[in-house]
N, C-alpha and C positions, 0 to 999 in steps of 0.2 A: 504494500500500500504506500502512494507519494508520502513523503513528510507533509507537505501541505494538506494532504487530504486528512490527515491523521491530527494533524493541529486544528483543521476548521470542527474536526467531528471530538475533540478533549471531554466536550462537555457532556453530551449526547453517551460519550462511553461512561464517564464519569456516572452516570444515573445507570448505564446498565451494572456496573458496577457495586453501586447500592443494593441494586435490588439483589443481585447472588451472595451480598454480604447479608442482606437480612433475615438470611432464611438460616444461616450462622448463628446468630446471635437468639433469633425467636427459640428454637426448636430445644434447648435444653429446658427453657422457663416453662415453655406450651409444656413440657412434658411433665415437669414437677407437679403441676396441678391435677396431671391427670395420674399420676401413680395410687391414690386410693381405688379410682374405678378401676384401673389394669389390674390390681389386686384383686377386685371382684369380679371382674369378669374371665382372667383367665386363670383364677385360683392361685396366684404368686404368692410366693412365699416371701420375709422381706428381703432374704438374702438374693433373689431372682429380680426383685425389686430394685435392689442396689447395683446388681450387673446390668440391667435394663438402663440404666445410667452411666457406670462406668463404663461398659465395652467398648462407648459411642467416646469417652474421653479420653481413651487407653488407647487406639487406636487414631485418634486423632491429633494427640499431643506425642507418640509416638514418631508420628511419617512427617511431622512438620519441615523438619528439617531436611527430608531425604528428596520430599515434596517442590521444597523451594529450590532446589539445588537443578532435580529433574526440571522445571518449568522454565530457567534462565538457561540453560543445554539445550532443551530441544523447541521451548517457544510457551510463553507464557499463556497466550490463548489456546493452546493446545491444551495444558492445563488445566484451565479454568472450562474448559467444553468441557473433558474427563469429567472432572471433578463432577459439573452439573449432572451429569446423565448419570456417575454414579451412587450419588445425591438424591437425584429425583427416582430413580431403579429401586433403591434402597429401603426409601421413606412410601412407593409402594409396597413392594412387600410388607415392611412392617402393618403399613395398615391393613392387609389381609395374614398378616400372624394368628394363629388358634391357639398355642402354647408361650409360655415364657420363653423356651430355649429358642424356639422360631424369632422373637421377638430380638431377643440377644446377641442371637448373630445376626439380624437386619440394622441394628445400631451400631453393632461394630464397624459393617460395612458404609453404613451412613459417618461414622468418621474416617476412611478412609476420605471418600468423596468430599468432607470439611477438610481434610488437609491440603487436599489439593486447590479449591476454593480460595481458602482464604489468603495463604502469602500469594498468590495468583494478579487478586484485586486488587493490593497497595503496590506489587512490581509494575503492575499495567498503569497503574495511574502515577507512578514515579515518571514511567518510559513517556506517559499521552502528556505528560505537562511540564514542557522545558523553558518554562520560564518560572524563576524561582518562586516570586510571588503569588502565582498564581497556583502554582504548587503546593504553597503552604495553604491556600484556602482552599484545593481541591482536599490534600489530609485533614484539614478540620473540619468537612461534610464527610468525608468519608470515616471520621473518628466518631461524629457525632452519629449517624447512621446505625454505626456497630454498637455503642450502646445503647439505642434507642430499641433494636431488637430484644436487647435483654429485659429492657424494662417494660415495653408493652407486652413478652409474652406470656404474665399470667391472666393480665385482662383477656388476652386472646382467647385463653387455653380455656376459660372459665367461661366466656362466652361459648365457644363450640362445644361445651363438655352441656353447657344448659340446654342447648337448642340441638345436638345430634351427638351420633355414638361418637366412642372413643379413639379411633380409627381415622376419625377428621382431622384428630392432630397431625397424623400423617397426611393425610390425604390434601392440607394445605401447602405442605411441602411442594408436592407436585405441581400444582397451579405456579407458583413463586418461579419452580425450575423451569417450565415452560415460557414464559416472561425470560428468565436469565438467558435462558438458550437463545431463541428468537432474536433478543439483541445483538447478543455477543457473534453470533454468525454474520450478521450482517451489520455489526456498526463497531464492534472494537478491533483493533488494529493487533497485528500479531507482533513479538519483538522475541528476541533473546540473545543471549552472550553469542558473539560469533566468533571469540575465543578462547570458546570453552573449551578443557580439553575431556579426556572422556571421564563421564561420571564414577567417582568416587567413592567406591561400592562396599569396598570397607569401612571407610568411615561414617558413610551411610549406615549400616549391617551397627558399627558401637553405638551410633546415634539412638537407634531404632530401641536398643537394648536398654542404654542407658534410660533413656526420659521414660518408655515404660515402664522398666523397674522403678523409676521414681515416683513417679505418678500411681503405678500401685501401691508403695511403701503408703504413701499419702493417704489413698481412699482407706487402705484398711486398717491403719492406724487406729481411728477414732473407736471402733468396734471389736477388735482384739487388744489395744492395750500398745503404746509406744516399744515399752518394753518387750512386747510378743516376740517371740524367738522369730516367726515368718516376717515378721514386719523389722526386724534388725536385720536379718539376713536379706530383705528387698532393700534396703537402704545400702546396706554394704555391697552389693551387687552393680547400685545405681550408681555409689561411688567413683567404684573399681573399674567398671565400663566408661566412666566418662573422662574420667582422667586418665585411660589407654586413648578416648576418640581425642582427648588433648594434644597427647606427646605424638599420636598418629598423624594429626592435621598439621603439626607442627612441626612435624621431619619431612610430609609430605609434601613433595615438589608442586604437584597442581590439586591444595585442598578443599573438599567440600565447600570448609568454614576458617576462613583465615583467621584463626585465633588471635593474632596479634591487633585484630579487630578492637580488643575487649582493652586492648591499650589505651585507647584515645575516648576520654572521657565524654566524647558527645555523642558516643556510642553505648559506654557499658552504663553510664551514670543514668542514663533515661532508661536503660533496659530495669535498673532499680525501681527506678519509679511509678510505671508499667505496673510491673509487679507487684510493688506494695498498694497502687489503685484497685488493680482486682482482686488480690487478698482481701481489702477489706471491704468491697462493692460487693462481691460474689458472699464471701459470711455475713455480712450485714442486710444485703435481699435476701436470702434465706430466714434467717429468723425471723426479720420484720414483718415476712409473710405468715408466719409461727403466731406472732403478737398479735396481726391483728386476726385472725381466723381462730382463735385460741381464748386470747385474755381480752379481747375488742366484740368477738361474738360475730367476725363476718363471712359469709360464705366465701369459695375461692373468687366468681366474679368479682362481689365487692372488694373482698383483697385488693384482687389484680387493679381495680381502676384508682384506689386508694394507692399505690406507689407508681401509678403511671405519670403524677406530676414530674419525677427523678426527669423523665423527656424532655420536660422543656428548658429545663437545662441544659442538658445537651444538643437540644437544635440552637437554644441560642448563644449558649455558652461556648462551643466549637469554633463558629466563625468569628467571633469575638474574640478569643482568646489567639487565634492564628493574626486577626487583622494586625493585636497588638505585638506579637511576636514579629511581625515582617519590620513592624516599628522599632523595635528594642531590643528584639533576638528571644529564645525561647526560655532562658533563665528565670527571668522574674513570674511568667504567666504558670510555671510549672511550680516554681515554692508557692505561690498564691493557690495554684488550684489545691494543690497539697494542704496546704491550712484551712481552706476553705471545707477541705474534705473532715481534717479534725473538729473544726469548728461544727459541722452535724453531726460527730459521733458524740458530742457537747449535749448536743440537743437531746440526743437518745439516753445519753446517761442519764437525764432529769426525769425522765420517763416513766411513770409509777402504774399501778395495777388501774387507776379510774382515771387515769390522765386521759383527756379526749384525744380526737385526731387532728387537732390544729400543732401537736408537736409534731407529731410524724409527719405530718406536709409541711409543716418549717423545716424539718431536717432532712426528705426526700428533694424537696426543691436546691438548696443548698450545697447535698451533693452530688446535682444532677451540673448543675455550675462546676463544683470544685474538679468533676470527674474529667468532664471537659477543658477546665483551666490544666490538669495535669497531664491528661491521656494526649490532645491533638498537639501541643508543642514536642513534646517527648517524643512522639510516633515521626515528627518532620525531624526531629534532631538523630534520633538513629538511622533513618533513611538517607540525611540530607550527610552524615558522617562515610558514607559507604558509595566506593564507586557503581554508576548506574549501572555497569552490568551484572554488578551484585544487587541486584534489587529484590529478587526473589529469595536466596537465603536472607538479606535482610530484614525481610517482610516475614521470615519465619521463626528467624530469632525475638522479633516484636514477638508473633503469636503464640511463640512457644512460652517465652515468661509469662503471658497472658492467662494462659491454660494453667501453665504451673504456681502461679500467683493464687488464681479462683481455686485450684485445687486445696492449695493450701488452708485459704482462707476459711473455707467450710468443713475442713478435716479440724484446722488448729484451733480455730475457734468455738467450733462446735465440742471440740473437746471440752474446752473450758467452762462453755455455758452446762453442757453433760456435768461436770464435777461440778460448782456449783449448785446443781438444781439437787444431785443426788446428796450431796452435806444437806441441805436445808431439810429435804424431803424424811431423814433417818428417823426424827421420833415424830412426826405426821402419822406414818405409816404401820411402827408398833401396835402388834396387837393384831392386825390384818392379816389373814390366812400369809403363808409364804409365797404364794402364786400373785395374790395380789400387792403385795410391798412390793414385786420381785416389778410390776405392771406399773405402778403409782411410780416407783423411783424412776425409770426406765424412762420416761420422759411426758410431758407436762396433756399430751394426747391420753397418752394410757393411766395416767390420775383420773382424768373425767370420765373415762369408761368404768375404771373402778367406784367412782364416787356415784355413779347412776346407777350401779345396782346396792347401793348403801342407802338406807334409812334418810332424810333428810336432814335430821339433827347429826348425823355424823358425814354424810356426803354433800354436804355446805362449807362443813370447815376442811375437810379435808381438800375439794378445787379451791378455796380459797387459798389454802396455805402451796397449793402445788403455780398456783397464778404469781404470789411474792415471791417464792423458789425460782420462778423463771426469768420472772421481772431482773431479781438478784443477780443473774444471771447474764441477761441483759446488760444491765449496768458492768458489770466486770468487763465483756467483749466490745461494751465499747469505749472503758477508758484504756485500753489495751489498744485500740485502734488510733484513737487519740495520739499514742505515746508514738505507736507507728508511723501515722503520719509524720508527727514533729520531726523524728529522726529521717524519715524521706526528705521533708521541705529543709533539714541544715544541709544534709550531704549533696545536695542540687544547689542550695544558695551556694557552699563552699568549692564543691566540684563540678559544678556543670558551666559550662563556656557559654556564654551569653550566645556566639556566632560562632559561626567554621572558620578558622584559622585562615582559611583562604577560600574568601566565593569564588565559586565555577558555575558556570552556567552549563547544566547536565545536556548533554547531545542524545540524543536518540538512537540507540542502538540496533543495528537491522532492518530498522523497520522492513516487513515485506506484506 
């Protein structure tokens, strides 16, 4: 395709763009809501439950990097078709699954098709937009975008779960793919390294090994115990594999992932902050969805529309925060959005058992700003740090700390609010058959089931006391997030570079 054709049409791809990212960012949240009725409808167990999640993130934070490396080699929009078709393939079958395991390998395969997808979309749009400026306002729509999926998809999930079967959650996947595909064939522009040399198959193969071992150590931490012998030994596996794909890419003549990458702080320092974003984005939507359906009384719809204000933060908070950064560089809009993000886990900490929802929308709106003040500068400073033909592992070391960030976030901090709730909950529950202490401690759900088949005079104070247990809880994960931020927002004030040592206006690579 002309360069000229490929500039006049930036925009135009830029929107198909969007829309293959959004079907990323919806499709874990659509599903959370819907994991009660998948338990009733195909008899899951929780542990089948939990796989029906992880396999879709095991697989997808696994090939990120093997992903982005394949798409700058042989053509980014090649990628990004793949990806689509095995995306939309995938999220059919799931929606015609009869059993869990059916289900479970349909998700796994649905992250494959995410890995390919997503470092896809921020390579194509590094390559479609070589004029700096406009560059950076193309990544803060395209930042703002990717969290706007996560935050509408319990509203989503909770409308299609009211108005049709559970199946829909997939089945809007496909509508989304079809939109993706249709664009991308005929309006995004194909690009890739043209001297690449041949893919990097070993270091692909420790990639592969490592981030899943990590990312499993993570999921199953919270539920066996940090200490679990399985879950030391995944840690120690993720270790050992990654610091062999290290010394590997680092002797190797032409690597994957040029480690020396992580040297130049407008690379590694944003990949920080990345990560501490959706560490505590991804544990913080989680419980608050817990809070309000829980100790608030609201079904998953109402939920969902109650933290969909977090969006309009980041519709307007992205192009904001990029217009300022093209003014002043990305330094200052990144500690800002970072404090701004402390500043709402402020708000959740005040948070008590009868507190209305006017805190919670003070502090979703707030971090839907701070997300965006921290996520669209960050995401332009590791991209705009890496030569353009690196745009695709680029885009996958962005998504890979993204995945491992969220992962964390809801392993570690859920940890946390778990201990907490079970200290509170020990003499509540004395006295109670062992099956039911065993239900009441186990989390703040299974109190209220117990407490509904109790007496009124004892299954009143009993969810009462499991409601401050959580709240308790609460409060802990988020002055813990609080502290996280701060320490994000000094290490960016002190190590992140306002600009790139030397602007270059990015050339378009191949285009064909």
């Amino acid at each position: 395709m002309d360069s000229a054709v490929i500039h006049r049409r930036r925009w135009a791809t830029l929107g198909v763009l969007c829309v293959s990212l959004l079907i990323i960012g919806l499709d874990n949240t659509v599903l959370n809501v819907a994991l009660a009725t998948l338990q009733r409808e195909l008899d899951a167990t929780a542990g089948e439950l939990q796989w029906i999640v992880d396999s879709y993130t095991l697989a997808f934070a696994g090939l990120l990097l093997l992903a982005g490396a394949w798409g700058d080699k042989y053509g980014r929009r090649k990628a990004l078709l793949i990806g689509l078709v095995v995306f939309g393939g995938s999220s059919l079958w799931a929606a015609l699954c009869e059993t869990p395991t059916q289900l479970i390998a349909a998700r796994a395969v649905m992250g494959v098709g995410a890995a390919l997808i997503m470092p896809s979309t921020l390579s194509i749009l590094t390559n479609s937009f070589t004029d700096q400026k406009e560059r950076k306002s193309a990544i803060g729509i395209w930042a703002g975008v990717s969290g706007i999926g996560i935050a509408a998809g319990p509203a989503l999930g909770g409308y299609l779960l009211d108005h049709f079967d559970w199946s829909s959650v997939f089945y809007i996947n496909v509508f989304v793919v079809v939109a993706g595909l249709a664009g991308t064939l005929f309006i995004v522009p194909e690009s890739r390294d043209a001297g690449a040399p041949r893919l990097d198959l070993v270091g692909g193969a420790l990639s592969v090994v490592g981030l899943v071992a990590l990312v499993w150590a993570i999921i199953e931490a919270p539920g066996a115990g940090w200490g679990a012998t399985k879950v030391v030994a995944g840690f120690g596996l993720a270790a050992v594999t990654l610091v062999a794909f290290a010394v590997w890419e680092l002797r190797h003549r032409h690597p994957m992932l040029d480690m020396r990458f992580f040297a130049n702080r407008r690379f590694s320092v944003p990949a920080v902050a990345v990560t501490l974003v959706f560490f505590v984005l991804m544990g913080s939507a989680f419980f608050l969805s817990i809070y309000l359906q829980t100790v608030m009384g609201y079904d998953a719809l109402e939920a969902g529309l109650r933290i969909m204000p977090i969006a309009a933060g980041l519709v307007f908070g992205a192009p904001l925060a990029m217009a300022i950064a093209q003014r002043i560089g990305e330094k200052i809009p990144v500690v800002f959005g970072l404090v701004l993000l402390a500043a709402s886990f402020v708000v959740i900490a005040g948070t008590e058992v009868h507190s209305g929802y006017g805190r919670v929308l003070t502090s979703v709106l707030i971090m839907g700003f701070g997300m965006s003040f921290a996520m669209a500068p960050a995401t332009e400073a590791v991209m705009g740090s890496l030569p353009i033909e690196k745009a695709g592992v680029g885009s996958a070391v962005n998504d890979a700390v993204r995945q491992i960030g969220g992962a964390l976030g809801v392993a570690v901090l859920g940890s946390i609010i778990n201990s907490v709730y079970r200290h509170k909950m020990v003499d509540a529950v004395a006295g109670l058959p062992a099956r039911a202490q065993d239900a009441a401690k186990d989390n703040v759900q299974g109190a209220m089931h117990v407490a509904a088949g109790l007496p009124p005079q004892a299954g009143g104070p009993l969810t009462g006391t499991a409601f401050d247990a959580f709240v308790n809880g609460l409060h802990v994960v988020a002055w813990v997030s609080v502290a996280l931020c701060v320490v994000g927002a000094v290490v960016a004030a002190v190590w992140l570079p306002a600009h790139a040592a030397v602007a270059e206006e990015p050339e378009l690579v191949e285009a064909v």
